[in-house]
C-alpha positions as CSV (number, residue, x, y, z in Angstrom):
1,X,-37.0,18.3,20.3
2,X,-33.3,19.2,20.6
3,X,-32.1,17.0,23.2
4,X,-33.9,14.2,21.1
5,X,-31.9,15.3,18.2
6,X,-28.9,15.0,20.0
7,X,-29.5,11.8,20.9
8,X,-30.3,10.3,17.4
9,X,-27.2,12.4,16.2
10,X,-25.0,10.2,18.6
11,X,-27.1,6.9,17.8
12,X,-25.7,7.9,14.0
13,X,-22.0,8.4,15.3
14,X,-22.3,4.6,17.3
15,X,-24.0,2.8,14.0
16,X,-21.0,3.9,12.3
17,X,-18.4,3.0,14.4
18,X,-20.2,-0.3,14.5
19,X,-20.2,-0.6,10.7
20,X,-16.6,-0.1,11.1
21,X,-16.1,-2.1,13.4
22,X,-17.6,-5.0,11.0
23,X,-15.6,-4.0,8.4
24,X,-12.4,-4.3,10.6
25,X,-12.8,-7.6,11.3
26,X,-13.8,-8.6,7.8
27,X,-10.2,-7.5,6.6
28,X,-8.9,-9.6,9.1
29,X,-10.6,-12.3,8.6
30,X,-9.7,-12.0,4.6
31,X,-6.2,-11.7,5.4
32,X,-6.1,-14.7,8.0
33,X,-7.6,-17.1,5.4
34,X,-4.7,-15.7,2.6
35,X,-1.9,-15.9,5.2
36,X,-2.8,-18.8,7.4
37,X,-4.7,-20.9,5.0
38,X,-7.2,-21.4,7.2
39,X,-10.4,-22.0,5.4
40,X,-13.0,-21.9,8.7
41,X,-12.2,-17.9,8.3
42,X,-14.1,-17.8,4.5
43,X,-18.0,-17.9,5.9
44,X,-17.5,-15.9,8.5
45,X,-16.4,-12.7,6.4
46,X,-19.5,-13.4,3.5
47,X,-22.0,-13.4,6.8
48,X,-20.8,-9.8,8.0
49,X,-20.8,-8.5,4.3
50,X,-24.4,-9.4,4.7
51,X,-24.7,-7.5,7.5
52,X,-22.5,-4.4,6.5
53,X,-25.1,-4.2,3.8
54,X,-28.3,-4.1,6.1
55,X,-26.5,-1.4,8.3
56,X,-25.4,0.9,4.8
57,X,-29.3,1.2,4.4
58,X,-30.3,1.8,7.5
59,X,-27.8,4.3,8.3
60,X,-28.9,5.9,5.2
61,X,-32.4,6.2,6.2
62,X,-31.4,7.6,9.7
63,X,-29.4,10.5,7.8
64,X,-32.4,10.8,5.3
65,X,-35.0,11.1,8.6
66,X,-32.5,13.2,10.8
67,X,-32.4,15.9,7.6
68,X,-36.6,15.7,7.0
69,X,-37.8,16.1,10.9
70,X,-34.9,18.2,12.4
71,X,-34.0,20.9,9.5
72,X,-30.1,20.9,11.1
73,X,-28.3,23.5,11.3
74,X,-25.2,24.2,8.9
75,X,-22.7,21.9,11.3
76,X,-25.0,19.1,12.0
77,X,-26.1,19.4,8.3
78,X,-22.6,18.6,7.0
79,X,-21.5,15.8,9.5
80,X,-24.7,14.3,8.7
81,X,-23.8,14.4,4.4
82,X,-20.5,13.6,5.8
83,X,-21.5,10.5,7.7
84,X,-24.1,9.3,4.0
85,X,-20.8,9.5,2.4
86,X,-18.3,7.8,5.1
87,X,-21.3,5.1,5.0
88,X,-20.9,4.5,1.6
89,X,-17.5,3.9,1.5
90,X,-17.2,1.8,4.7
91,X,-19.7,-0.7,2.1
92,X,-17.0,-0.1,-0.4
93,X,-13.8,-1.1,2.0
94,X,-16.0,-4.1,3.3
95,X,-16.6,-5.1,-0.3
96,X,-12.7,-5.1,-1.1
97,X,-12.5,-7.6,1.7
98,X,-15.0,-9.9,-0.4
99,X,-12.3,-9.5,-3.0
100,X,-9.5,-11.0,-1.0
101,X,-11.5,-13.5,0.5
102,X,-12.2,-14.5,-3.3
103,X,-8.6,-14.7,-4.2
104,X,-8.0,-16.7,-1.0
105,X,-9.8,-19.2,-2.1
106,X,-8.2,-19.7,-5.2
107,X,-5.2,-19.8,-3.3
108,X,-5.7,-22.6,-0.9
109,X,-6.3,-24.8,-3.9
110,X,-2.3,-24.6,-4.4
111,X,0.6,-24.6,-2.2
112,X,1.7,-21.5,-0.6
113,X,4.0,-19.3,-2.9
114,X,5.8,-17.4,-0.7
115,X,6.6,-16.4,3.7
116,X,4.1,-13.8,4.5
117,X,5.4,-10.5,5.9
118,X,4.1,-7.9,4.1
119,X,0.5,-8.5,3.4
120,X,0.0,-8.7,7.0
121,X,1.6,-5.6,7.8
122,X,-0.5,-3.9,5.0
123,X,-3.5,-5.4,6.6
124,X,-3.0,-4.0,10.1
125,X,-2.1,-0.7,8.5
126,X,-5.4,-0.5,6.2
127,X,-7.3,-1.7,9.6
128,X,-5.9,1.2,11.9
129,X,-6.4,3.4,9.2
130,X,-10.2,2.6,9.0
131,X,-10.6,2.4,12.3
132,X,-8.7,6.0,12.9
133,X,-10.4,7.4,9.8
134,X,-13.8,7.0,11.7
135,X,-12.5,8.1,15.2
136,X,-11.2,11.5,13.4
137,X,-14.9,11.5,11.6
138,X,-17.6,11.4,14.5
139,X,-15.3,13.0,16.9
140,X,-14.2,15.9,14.5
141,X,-10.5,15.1,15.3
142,X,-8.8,17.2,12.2
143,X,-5.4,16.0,13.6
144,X,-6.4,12.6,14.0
145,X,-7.7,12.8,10.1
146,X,-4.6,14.4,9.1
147,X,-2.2,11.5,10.8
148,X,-4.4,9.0,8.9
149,X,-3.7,10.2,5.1
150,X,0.6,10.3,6.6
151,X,-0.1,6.7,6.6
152,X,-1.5,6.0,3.3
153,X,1.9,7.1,2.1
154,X,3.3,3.4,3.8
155,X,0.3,1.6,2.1
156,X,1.7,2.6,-1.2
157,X,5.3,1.5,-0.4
158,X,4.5,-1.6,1.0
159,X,2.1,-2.5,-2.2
160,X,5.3,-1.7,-4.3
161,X,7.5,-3.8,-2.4
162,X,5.3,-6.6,-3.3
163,X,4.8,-6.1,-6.3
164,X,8.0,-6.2,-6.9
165,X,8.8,-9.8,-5.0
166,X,6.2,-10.9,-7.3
167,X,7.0,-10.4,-10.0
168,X,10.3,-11.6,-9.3
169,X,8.5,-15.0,-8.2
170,X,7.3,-14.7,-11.8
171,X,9.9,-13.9,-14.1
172,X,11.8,-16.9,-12.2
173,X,8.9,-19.2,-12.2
174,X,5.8,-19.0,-14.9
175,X,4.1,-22.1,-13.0
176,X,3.9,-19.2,-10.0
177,X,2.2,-16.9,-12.2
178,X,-1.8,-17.5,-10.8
179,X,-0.5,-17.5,-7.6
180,X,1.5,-14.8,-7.8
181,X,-1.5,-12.3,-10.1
182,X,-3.9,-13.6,-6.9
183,X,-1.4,-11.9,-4.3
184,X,-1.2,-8.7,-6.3
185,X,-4.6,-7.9,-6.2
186,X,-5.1,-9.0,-2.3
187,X,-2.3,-6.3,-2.0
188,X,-4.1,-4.0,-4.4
189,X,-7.2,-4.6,-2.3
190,X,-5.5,-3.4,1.1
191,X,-4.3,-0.8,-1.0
192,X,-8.1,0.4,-1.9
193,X,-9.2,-0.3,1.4
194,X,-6.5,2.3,2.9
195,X,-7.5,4.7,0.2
196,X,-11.6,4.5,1.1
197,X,-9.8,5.2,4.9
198,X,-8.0,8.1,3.6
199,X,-11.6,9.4,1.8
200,X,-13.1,9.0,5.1
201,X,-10.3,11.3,6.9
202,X,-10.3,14.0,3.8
């Protein structure tokens, strides 16, 4: 009974490591179609939200089953409330994703507003940080954890930074102002997406 335990404990650590992974490349995906323009990148993130959703329940259920037929000891009790809550906010991160895929599509309709620099650096920061926040999770890596929330600190500076170019595009320009509203909330998305990460390492 315990060594089948076990072994559904580590099927729970590889579902959620493969619901990050699927969020990881939905951010990146999001950000390719706001920074490239490419519109073949749009359908692929809305099919994987799809997905991310399926795996939220069923990884739900697996905690829910794990706690009825196993009664787990205090440890495994906690990783396993741990992991229903790291769950729910990996479906929160991917859903922030959705968000900047929204805005990118808005923004293809127009021509680009400004050279990209910093919104793909935010997006390979809030990536790392997801996928980091889940390594420290499942493998109980406090240091790892503790590293990841360090980094949240750049997320905020860089979403300033923007911000501020912005708004400069704006108070220059009003005919950049859609644009430049649709760029401050892609950054603000990257921005919520590294703070799910940081919940996840907390």
């Amino acid at each position: 009974m315990e060594r089948h335990f076990d072994e559904q404990l580590q099927e729970l650590k590889s579902h959620l490591m493969k619901m990050s992974a699927l969020a990881e490349v939905m951010i990146a995906d999001a950000v390719k179609t706001v920074v490239e323009r490419d519109a073949h990148a749009v359908s692929p993130v809305y099919e994987r939200e799809e997905l991310v959703n399926r795996r939220e329940i069923e990884i739900d259920e697996s905690c829910l089953t794990l706690i009825a037929l196993h009664q787990p000891a205090a440890g495994d009790l906690r990783f396993i409330m741990g992991a229903v809550r790291t769950n729910a906010e990996l479906e929160r991160l991917a859903d922030e994703a959705i968000n900047i895929v929204q805005k990118a599509e808005h923004l293809l309709k127009a021509p680009p507003l400004m050279p990209f620099e910093i919104i793909p650096e935010m997006s390979v920061l809030a990536r790392g940080m997801v996928h980091d926040s889940l390594r420290s999770f499942v493998n109980r890596d406090v240091a790892l954890a503790r590293e990841v929330l360090l980094r949240d600190d750049r997320q905020d500076d860089l979403n300033a930074k923007v911000a501020g170019e912005l708004t400069a595009f704006m108070t220059q320009d009003s005919a950049t102002v859609p644009r430049a509203l649709d760029l401050l909330l892609i950054a603000r998305y990257l921005e919520r997406i590294s703070d799910h990460a940081t919940n996840i390492a907390e």
